[in-house]
Every structure is written in C-alpha cells, then in structure tokens.
C-alpha positions as CSV (number, residue, x, y, z in Angstrom):
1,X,-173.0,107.3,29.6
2,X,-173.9,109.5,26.9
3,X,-176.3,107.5,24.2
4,X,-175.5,108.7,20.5
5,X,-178.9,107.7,18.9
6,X,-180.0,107.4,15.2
7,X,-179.7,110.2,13.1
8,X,-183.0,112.4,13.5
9,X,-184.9,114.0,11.2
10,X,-186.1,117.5,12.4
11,X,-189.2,119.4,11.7
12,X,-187.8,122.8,12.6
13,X,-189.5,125.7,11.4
14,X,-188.7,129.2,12.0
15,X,-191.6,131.3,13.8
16,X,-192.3,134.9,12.2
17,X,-190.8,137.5,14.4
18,X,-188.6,140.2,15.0
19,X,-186.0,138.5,17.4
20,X,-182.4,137.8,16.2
21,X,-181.9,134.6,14.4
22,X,-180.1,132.9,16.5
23,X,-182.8,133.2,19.1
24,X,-185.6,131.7,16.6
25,X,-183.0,128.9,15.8
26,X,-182.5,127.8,19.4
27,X,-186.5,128.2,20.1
28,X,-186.9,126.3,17.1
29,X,-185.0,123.3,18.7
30,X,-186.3,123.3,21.9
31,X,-189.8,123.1,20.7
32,X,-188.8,119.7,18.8
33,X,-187.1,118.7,22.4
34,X,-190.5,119.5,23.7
35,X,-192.6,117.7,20.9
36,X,-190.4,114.4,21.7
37,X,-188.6,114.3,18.2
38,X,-185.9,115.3,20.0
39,X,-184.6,113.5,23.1
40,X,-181.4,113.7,25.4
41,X,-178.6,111.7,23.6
42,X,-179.7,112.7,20.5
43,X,-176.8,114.4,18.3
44,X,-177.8,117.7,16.7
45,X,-177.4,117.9,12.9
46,X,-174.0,119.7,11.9
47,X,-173.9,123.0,12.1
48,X,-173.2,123.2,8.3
49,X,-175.7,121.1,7.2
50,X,-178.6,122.8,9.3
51,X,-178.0,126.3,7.9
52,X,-178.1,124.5,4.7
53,X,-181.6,123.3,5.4
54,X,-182.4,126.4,6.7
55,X,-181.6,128.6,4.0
56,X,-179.9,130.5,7.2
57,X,-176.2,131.2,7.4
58,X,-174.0,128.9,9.3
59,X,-173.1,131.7,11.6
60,X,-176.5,132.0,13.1
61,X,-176.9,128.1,13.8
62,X,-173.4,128.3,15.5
63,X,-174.6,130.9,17.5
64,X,-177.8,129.2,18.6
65,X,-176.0,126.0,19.6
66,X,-173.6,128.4,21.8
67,X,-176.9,129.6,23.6
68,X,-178.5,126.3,24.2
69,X,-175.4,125.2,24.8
70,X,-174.7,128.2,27.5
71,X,-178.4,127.2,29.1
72,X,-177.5,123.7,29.5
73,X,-179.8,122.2,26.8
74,X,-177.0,120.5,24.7
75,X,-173.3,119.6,25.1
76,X,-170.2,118.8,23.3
77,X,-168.7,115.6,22.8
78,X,-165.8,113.7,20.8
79,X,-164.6,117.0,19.3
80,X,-166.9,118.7,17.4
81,X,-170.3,116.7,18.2
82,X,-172.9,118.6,20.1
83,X,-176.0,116.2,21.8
84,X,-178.9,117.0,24.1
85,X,-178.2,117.2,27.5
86,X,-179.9,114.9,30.1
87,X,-183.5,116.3,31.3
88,X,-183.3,119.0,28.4
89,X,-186.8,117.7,27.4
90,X,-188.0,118.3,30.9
91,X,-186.7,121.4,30.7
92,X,-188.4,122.4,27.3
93,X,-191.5,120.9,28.1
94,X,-191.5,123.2,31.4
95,X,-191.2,126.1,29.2
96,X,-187.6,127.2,29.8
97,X,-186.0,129.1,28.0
98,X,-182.3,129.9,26.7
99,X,-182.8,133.2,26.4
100,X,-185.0,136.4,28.0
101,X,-187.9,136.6,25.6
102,X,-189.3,140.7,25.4
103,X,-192.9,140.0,27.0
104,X,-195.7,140.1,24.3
105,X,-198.4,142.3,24.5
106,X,-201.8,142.3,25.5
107,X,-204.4,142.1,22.6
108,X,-206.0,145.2,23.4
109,X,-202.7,147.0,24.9
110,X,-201.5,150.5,23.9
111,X,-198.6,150.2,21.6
112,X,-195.8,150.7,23.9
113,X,-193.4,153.7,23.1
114,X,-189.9,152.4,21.2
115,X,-187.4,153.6,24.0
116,X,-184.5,153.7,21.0
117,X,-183.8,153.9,17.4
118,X,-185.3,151.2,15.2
119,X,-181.9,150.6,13.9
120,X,-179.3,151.6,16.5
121,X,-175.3,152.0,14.3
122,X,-174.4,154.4,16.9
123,X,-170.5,153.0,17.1
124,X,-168.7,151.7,20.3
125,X,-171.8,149.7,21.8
126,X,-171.3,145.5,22.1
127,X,-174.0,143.3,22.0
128,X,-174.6,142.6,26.1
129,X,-177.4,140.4,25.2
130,X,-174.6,138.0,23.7
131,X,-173.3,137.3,27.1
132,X,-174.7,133.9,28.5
133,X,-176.7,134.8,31.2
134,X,-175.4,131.5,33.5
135,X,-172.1,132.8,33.1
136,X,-172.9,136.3,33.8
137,X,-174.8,134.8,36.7
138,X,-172.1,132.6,38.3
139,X,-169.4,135.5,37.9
140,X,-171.9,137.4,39.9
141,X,-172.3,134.7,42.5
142,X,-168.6,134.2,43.1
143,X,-168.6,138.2,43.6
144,X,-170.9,138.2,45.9
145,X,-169.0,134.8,47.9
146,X,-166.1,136.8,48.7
147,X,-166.1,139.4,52.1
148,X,-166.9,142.9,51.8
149,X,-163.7,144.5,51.7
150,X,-162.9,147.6,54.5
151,X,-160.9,149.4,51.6
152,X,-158.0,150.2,53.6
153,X,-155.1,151.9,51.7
154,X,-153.2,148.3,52.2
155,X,-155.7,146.4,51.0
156,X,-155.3,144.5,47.6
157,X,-159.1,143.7,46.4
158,X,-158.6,143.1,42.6
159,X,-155.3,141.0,42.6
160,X,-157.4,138.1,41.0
161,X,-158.5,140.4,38.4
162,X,-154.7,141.3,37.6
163,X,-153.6,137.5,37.7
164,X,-156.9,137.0,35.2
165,X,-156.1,140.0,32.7
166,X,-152.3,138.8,32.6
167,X,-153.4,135.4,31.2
168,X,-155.6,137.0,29.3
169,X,-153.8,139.5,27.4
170,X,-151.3,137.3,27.1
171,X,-153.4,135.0,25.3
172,X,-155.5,137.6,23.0
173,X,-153.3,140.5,22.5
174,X,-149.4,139.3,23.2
175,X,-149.2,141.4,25.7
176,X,-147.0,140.0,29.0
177,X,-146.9,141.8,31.9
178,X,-146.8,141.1,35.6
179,X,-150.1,141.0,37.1
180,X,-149.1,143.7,39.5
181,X,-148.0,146.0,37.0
182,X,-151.6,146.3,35.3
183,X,-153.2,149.5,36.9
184,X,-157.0,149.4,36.8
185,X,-159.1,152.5,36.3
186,X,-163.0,152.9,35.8
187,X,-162.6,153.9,32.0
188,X,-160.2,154.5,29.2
189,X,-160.9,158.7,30.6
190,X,-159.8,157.7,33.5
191,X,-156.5,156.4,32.2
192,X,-156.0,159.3,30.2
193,X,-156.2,161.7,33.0
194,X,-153.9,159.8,35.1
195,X,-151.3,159.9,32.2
196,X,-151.3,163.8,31.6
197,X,-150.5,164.2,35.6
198,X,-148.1,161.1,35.8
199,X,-146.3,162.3,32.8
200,X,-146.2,165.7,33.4
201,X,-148.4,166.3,29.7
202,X,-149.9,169.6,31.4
203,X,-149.4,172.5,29.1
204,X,-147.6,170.3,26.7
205,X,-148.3,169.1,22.9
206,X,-149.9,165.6,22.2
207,X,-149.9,164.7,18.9
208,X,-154.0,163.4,18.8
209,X,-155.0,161.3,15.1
210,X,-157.4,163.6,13.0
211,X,-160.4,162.3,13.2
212,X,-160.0,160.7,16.4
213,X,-161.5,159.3,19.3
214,X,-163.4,161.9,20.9
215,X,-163.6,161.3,24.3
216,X,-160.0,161.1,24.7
217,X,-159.1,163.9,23.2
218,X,-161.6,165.7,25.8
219,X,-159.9,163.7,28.4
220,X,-156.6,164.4,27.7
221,X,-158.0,168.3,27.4
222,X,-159.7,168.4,30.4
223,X,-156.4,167.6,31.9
224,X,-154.4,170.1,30.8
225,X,-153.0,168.5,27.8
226,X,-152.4,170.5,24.5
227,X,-153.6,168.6,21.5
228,X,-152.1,168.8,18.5
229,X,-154.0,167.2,15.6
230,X,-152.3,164.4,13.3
231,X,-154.2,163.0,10.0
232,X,-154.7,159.8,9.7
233,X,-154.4,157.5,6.2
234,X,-155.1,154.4,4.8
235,X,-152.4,152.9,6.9
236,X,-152.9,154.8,10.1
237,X,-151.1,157.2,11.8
238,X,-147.9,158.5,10.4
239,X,-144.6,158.5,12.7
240,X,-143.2,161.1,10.3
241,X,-145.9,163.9,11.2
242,X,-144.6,163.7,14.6
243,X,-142.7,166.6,16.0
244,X,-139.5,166.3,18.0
245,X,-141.2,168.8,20.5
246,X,-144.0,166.5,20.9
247,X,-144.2,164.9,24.8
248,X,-146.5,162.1,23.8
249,X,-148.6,160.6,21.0
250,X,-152.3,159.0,21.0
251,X,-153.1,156.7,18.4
252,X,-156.0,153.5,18.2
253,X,-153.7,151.2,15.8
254,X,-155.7,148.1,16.3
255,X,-158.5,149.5,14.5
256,X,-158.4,153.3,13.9
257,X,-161.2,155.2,15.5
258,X,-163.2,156.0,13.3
259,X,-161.5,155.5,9.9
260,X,-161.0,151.6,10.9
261,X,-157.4,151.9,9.3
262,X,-154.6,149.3,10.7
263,X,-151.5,150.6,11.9
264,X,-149.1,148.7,9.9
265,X,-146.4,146.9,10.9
266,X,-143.6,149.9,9.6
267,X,-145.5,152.4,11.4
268,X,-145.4,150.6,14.5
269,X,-141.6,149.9,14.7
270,X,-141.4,153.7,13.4
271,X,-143.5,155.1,16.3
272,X,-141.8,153.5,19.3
273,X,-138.6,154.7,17.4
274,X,-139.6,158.0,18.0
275,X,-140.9,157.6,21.2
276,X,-137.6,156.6,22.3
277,X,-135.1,159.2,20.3
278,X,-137.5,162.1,21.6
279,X,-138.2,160.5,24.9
280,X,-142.4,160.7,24.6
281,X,-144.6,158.4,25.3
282,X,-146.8,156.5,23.0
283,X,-150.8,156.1,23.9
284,X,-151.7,152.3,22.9
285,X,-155.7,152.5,23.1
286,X,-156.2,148.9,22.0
287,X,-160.4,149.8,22.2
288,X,-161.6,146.7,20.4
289,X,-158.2,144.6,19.1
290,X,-160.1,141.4,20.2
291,X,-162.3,141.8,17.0
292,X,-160.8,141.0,13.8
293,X,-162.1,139.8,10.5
294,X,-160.5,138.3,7.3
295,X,-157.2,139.3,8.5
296,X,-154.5,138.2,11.0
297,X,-153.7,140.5,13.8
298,X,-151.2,142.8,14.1
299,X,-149.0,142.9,17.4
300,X,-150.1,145.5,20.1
301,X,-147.4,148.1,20.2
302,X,-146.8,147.4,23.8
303,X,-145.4,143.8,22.8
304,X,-143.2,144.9,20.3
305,X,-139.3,145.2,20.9
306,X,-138.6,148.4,23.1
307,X,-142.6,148.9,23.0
308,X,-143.0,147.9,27.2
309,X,-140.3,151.4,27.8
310,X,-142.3,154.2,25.8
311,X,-146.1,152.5,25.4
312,X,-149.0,153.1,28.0
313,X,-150.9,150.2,27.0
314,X,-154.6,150.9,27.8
315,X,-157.6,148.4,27.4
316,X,-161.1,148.5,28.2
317,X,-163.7,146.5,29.4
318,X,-166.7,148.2,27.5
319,X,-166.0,147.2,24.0
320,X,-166.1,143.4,24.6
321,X,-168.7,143.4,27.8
322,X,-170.3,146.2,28.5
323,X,-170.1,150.0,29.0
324,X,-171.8,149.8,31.8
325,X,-168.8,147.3,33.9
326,X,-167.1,150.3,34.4
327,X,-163.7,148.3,34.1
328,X,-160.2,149.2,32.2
329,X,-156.7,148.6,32.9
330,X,-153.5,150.5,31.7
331,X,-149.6,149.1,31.6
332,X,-147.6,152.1,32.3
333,X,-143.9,152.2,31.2
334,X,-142.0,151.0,34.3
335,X,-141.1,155.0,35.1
336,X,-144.7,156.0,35.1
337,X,-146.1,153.1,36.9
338,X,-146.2,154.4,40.6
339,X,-146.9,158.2,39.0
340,X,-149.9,156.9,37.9
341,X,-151.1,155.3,40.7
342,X,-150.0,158.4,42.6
343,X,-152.5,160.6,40.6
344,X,-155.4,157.8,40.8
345,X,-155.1,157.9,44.6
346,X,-155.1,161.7,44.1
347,X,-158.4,162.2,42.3
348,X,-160.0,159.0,43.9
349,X,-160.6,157.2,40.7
350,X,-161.1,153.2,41.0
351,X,-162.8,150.6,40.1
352,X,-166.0,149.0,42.0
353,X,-164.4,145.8,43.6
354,X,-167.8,143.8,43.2
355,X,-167.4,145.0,39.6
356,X,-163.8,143.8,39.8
357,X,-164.4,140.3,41.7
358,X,-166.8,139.5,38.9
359,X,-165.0,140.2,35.9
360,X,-162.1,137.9,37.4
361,X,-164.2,134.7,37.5
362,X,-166.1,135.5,34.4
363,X,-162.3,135.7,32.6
364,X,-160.7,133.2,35.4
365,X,-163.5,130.2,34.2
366,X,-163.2,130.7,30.8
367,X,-166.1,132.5,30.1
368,X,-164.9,135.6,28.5
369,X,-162.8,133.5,26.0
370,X,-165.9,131.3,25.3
371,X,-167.7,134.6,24.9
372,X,-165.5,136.3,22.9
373,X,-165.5,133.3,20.3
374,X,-169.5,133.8,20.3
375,X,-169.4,137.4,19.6
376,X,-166.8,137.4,17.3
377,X,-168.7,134.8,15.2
378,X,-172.2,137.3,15.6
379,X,-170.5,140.2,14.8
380,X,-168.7,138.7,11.7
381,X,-171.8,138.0,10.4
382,X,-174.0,141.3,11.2
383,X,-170.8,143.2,9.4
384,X,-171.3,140.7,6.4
385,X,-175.0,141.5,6.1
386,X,-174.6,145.4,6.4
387,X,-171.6,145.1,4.2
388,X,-173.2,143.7,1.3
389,X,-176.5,146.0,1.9
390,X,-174.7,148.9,1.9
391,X,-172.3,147.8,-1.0
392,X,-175.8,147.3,-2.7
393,X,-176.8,150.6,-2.6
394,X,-173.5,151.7,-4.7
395,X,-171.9,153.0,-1.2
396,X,-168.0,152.9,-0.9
397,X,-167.2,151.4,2.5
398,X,-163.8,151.2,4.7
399,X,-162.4,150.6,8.1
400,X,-164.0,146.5,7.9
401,X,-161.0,144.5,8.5
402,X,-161.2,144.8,12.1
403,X,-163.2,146.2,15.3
404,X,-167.7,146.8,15.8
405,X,-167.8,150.0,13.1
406,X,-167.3,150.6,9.0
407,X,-167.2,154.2,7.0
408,X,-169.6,154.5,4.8
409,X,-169.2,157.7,2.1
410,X,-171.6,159.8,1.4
411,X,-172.5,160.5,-2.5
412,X,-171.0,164.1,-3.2
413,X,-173.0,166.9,-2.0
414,X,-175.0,165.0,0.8
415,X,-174.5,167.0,4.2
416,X,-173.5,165.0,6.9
417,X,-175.5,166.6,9.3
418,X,-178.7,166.5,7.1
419,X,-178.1,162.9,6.4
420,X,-177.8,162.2,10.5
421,X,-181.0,164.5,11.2
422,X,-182.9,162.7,8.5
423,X,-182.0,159.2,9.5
424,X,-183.3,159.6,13.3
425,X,-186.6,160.7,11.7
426,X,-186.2,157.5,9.8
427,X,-185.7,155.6,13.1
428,X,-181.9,155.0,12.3
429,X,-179.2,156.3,15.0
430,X,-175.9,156.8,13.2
431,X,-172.5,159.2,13.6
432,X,-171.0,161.2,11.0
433,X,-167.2,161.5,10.2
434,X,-167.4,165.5,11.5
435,X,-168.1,164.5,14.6
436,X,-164.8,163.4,15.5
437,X,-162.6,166.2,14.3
438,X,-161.6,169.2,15.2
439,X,-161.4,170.7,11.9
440,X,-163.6,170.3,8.4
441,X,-162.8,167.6,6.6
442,X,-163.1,167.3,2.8
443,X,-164.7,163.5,3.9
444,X,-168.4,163.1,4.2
445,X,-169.4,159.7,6.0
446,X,-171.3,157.6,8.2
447,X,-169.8,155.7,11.2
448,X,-171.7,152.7,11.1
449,X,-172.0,150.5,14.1
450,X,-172.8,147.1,13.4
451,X,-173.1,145.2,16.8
452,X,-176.4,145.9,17.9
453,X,-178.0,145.2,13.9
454,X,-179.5,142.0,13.7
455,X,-178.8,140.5,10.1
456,X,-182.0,140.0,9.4
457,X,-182.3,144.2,9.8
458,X,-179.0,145.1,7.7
459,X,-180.4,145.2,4.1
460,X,-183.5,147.9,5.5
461,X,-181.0,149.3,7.2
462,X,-178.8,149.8,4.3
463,X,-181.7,150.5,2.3
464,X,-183.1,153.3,4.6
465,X,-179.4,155.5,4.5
466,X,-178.7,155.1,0.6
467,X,-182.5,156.6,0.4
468,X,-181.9,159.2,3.0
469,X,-178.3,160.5,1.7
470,X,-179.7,159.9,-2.2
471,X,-182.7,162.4,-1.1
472,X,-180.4,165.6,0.8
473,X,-177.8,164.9,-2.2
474,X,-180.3,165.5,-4.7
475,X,-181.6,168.5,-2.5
476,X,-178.7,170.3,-2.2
C-alpha cells in the first residue's frame, strides 16, 4: 500500500549545464532520491509550488515529473498527487537515469565538431527527444511480437493502426471515419501524388496558398498538377479567389504554412461550398492541428457538414513524432477512395509495417495521447520564451496561436537572404518568408521554429537575429 509520508523539505539545486530544464529538474530529484531525503512513498512538492522555489516556470517542472514519471521513478495517485515509486532509490543510487545523457568529454579530448546549428528554428521538426523512451521501447517490442508478414496483395498488416488512428482522430481532431476508409501512405508527398492520379488533377489548375507549403506544391507539380497561386491573409485562405475552373484547392487551415493564420470558421463553410457547386476537391493538410495555444480549436474541414464528400483529409505522422516514422494517412472522399489506392498500388508507395505495428500500440496504449499532453506543455513554453525575446528586440511577430513555427518581420530594408546567410555564420538555422513562394513578396520575415529551442536558449536566440537583421538593415 502506498505510504504518503511527511511533507519533505528538498535540497534541490540545479547543476550548471547546457541540457534542457526539464532534464536538470528531474536529475535534480533523483540525486535527493539517491542522497536519502527522498524515499519511495514520499509525495513530491506540487508542481506549482516547486517552480516557485525554483525561480523555474511551472511548465518545466511538469515536464520533469512526466519524465521521471515515464522512467518509473514516481507515480500518480488520488488525482493530482505524484509520489516516489517503490525501489526508485535503488534505482538512483544505481545511477539510472530518466533520460540519455550526451557523454562528457575527456579532459584532454579535442573539442568535438557541432554536427548542427547552435540554435536550430529551421520549421517543421518536433522535439523526438520528448518521446519517453519506455514507451517508444514497448511500441517497438510489440512490433517486433507480431509475425513477419509475406505481403501478399490480400494481406491486411496495418488494420490495428486504422482501428488506432480512428479513435484517435476522433478524439483530437473530430474527425470520424471507418477505420478502413483511412488510406496510409509514407508521407503527406505521397498523398498528394496519389490525389493528382485518383482525381484526374493532371494538366489541370489547383488553386495552391501563396506562400505555401513547399513540398506540396512540388508534389502536386511533379504529378502533373497545374498550380495556380492563391494569397493568403490574416484569416487564411480566401474561398472567393477561387475560380469556377479550378479542379481542386490546397490549403493548411489548422495553422497556415508559414504565415500561421487560422482558417476561420466562414471560410471554412465557404470553401466546401465551393467545392461542392464546382465539383473540386478540397486538400485538408491538418500538418500540426494537434498543437494549439491560447485558443480553442477550430473543426477540421473534413468534420464539418458536407466536408466528408469534397475534403481529402490528410495527416501526418512527422509533426507530432517524427520525420523519420515515415507514417501518414489520408481520408479520401468516398469516390476517390479505391482511386487512390489504385494509384498507390501503381507506384508501389506504402508504409513499412514494422513502422506501422509500432505506431499502433504506441497510439493503442495511450502513449501518444500522454505524449502529446507533454509536448504540448514543452512547446507552449519554448514559444513563450522566444515570444517574449523576440518581442524584446522590437520584432513584430504572427502565426503564434497555433502549430511548432511564428513570423518574425524583418525591420525595412533587411534582405531576407542576407539575414539567413548571416545567421548560419552566427550558428542559427532559420527559413525566410521567400522561400515558400513562387513569386516576390512585398513581406520580409523569418520562419521561426521553436520546437527544438530550449527556453533557456530563446532570449540569445532572439538576441542573436534582432543583431543580425539590425546590422544588413543598417548596411543596405
């Protein structure tokens, strides 16, 4: 039976290093399990009031009681209570760990090359290193349980990763649809491709947002499609740009990509009205929609009335996980649904069923939703951090209600190009707003990843671009 014993008084102190804070938090705690002031039974302080003592935000205690929590150091109990887990002192006095520590190096070793940026805001890229690593582990395990599959043209390897992604878009996105009617591809590009043959998009016009999404306008190219560019606003896409002689429609309206603008709730109805007076079809790439901040989310236009007939819903496992998982899935319109599939089984594209059998138990357990929470808290507050640097340094920002990226404006003059060139001398990997249209734009910006920027980095970071774009302002 669990023991809840008398409120402890901790002698945590922070060591002096360059890991994220969460990680110094949790080490923090399991050298005082290791020391003896802390034993298994005892309750950890609140989360509040240890941030507090800390002079840390709460955010990065919450996320340190998540990974001890994840490495089966402590537990929850009676709600909202979190105490040390049985043998946790055993476990810290044996030196394990809740995370992979980056190994130190010898006194007299060569500094080792950096093999990235110091401060990588390159947009798109999650945080892997939030995943818990049992979880990831036991997903793995399960995948590897199950037989080797022949891959027969009747075999059905990934129906438990359908049953899983039906519960789970469900759940995070309102999106119902039968399990069997979710068509998984190896990438959003993937999807894309398979749309232009399914639909017959070759040679025809597809109104594309401007800037957009660059690797699917190339997809959607390479397939034959003709893309017609669309500006975007403040609100998103706009339905009345459309042309009548347009076959289909791409648009990111969970997050706009890159401007971060929400499609608003007029817009939506008004698209999948024209979708279905000019008989196109609407692109849905929901790209990050599980990420929102400050605001409540919007329905994805796939679960909105008449939305299932005209929308190709498509999602993506590399915004929440990893790029690497190789994992997305697409709801076709009921007319396109065997189309597509047709044209996968043409060009051979699908997804790695170990890949597959993995991702289902991670989702299946829970793991993804507990994940998710995690990341959502992290990411809340790394956007916070490089929010108020950058806001600082007298730099208007947009696109932060939603997603893993901002816009940040360059002063007038600054050259995009210059400031990007610049920046990776300074160590600092960032996009520009050019990148991702087809045309000039009168917009200079930064697209500003925040995922992969500890807080602890985000006012140098912030400090190192309002330096850089001040300095090829002043030049030009």
């Amino acid at each position: 039976m669990t023991r809840h014993a008398r409120p402890v008084e901790l002698p945590l102190s922070l060591a002096p290093s360059g890991a994220p804070l969460r990680n110094r938090v949790a080490d923090a705690l399991i050298e005082v399990l290791r020391t003896g002031h802390l034993r298994p039974g005892d309750t950890l302080p609140a989360t509040r009031a240890l941030a507090t003592e800390l002079a840390i935000s709460r955010t990065a205690v919450l996320a340190a009681y998540d990974e001890l929590a994840a490495a089966g150091f402590v537990h929850a109990v009676g709600g909202s209570s979190t105490v040390v887990s049985p043998g946790a002192d055993l476990a810290a006095r044996a030196g394990v760990s809740s995370h992979v520590s980056l190994p130190r190096a010898a006194p007299d070793a060569r500094p080792a090359v950096p093999a990235g940026p110091r401060w990588n805001l390159l947009p798109g890229y999650p945080d892997a290193g939030l995943i818990a690593i049992e979880h990831w582990r036991a997903a793995w395990r399960a995948a590897a349980a199950n037989p080797v599959s022949s891959d027969l043209p009747f075999d059905q390897p990934h129906r438990p990763l359908q049953r899983a992604l039906a519960t789970h878009l469900r759940r995070t996105r309102g999106v119902a649809a039968d399990p069997a009617d979710i068509i998984l591809v190896p990438g959003v590009s993937a999807g894309l491709r398979a749309l232009v043959l399914a639909a017959a998009l070759a040679g025809r016009p597809v109104a594309f947002e401007q800037p957009g999404y660059s690797e699917g306008r190339r997809a959607l190219q390479a397939a034959g499609a003709v893309i017609r560019p669309v500006p975007v606003d403040e609100e998103g896409l706009d339905p009345a740009d459309l042309d009548a002689g347009d076959a289909a429609a791409y648009t990111t309206p969970a997050h706009q990509f890159p401007l971060g603008a929400r499609l608003s709730a007029a817009r939506r109805a008004a698209l999948i009205g024209w979708a279905r007076r000019a008989r196109a079809l609407v692109i849905e790439d929901d790209y990050d929609g599980e990420f929102r901040y400050d605001v409540r989310g919007l329905p994805a236009l796939h679960s909105m009335t008449g939305g299932p007939d005209v929308v190709a819903y498509l999602g993506t496992a590399s915004k929440i996980l990893s790029p690497g998982l190789r994992v997305a899935w697409m709801i076709a319109p009921p007319d396109l649904r065997q189309p597509v599939r047709d044209a996968l089984a043409r060009t051979d594209e699908r997804i790695s069923a170990p890949a597959g059998d993995a991702l289902a138990h991670f989702i299946a357990s829970g793991h993804l939703a507990s994940h998710l929470a995690r990341a959502a808290r992290t990411y809340a507050a790394r956007r916070r951090a490089l929010l108020a640097g950058l806001r600082r340094m007298g730099l208007r920002i947009s696109g932060v209600d939603a997603g893993l990226h901002l816009v940040a404006d360059l002063p007038p003059g600054a050259d995009e190009a210059e400031v990007q060139r610049c920046l990776a001398e300074a160590g600092l990997a960032v996009d520009v707003l050019g990148q991702f249209s087809t045309a000039p734009l009168d917009r200079r910006a930064l697209v500003c990843g925040y995922a992969l920027l500890p807080e602890t980095q985000a006012a140098a970071a912030a400090a190192a671009i309002a330096s850089v774009a001040g300095s090829v302002a002043a030049a030009q």
